[in-house]
C-alpha positions in Angstrom: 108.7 111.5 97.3 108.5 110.1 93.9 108.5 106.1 95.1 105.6 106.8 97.4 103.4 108.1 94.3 104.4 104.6 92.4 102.4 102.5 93.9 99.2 104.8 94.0 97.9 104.1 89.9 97.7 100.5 91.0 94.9 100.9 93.4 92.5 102.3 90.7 92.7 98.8 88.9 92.2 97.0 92.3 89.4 94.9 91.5 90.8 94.5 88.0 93.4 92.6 89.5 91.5 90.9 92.1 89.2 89.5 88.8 92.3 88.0 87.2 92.3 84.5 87.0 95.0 82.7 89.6 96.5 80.9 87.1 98.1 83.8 85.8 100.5 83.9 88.6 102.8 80.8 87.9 103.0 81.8 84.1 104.2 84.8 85.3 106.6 83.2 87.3 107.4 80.8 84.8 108.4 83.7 82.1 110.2 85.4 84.3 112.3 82.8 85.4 113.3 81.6 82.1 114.0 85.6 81.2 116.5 85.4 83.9 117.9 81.7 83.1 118.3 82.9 79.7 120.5 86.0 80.5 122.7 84.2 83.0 123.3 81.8 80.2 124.1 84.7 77.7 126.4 86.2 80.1 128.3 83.0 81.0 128.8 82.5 77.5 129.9 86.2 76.8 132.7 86.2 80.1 134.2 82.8 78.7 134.3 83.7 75.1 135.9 87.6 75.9 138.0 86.8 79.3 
């Protein structure tokens, strides 16, 4: 019952996200998909330097 009660704190800060500004969206995007690039990379390099 725990994961239904997750999503409930969001809907107090509705409009709060309704106000923010598109453009947000793709630099979101943006960061998280160079977080993740950057991992892989870090990984690959770890697996070929210990294996």
């Amino acid at each position: 019952m725990q994961s239904l009660a997750a999503g409930l704190p969001l809907g107090k800060d509705l409009l709060l996200l309704i106000s923010i500004d598109w453009k947000n969206i793709p630099v979101g995007l943006v960061a998280s998909s160079a977080s993740f690039l950057c991992s892989v990379m870090i990984v690959q390099f770890a697996l070929d330097y210990w294996l």
